[in-house]
N, C-alpha and C positions, 0 to 999 in steps of 0.2 A: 425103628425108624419108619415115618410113615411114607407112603409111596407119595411121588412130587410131581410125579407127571416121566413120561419115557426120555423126555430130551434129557431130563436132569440125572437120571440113572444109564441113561448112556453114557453122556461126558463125563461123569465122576470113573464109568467101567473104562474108558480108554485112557484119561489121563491121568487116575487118583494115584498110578504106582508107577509114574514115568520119572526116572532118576532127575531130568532136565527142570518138574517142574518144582520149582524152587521159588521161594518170594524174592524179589528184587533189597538186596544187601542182606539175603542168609545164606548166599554160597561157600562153599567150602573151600574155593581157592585162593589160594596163596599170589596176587600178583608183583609182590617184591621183586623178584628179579626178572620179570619184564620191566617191569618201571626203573628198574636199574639200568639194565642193556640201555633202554632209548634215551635216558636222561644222557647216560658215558658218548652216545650216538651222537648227539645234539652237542656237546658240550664241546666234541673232538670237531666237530661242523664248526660250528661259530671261530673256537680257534684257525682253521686254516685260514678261513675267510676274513681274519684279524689279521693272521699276517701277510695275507696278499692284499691286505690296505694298505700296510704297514711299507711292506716292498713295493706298492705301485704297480699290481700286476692287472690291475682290475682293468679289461679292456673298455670301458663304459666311462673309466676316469682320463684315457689317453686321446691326446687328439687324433683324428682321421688321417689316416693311412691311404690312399686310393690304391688299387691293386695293379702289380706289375701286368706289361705285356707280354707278348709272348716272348724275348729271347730277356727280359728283364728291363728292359725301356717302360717308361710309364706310357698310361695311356693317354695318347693328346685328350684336351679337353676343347669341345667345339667353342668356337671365339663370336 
């Protein structure tokens, strides 16, 4: 090998034998069952929030409520 200049045989000396560097889609890992976990994660979400459609729990679909007083009297509203 011919000499390429010091920057280029520095960087090849620090990184040429770093486990990390790897080409982008030659990793060695396996991400199946992360992708499983968040898919089951998401899937068990969407269900609740199907059935608090379902049951009318969604406070965003009920109309306004205004908040009791203090012994449980509502609050006057100014006229």
């Amino acid at each position: 090998m011919m000499f390429q200049g010091p920057m280029l045989t520095i960087y090849r000396a620090i990184n040429g034998g770093s486990p990390w560097n790897v080409p982008a889609g030659h990793g060695s890992a396996n991400i199946d069952n992360a992708i499983a976990k968040f898919e089951k994660e998401t899937y068990e979400a969407n269900e609740r929030k199907l059935q608090a459609v379902r049951n009318n729990e969604i406070r965003s679909e009920k109309p306004y409520q205004p908040p009791a007083g203090r012994l449980g009297e509502s609050i006057p509203r100014p006229s």
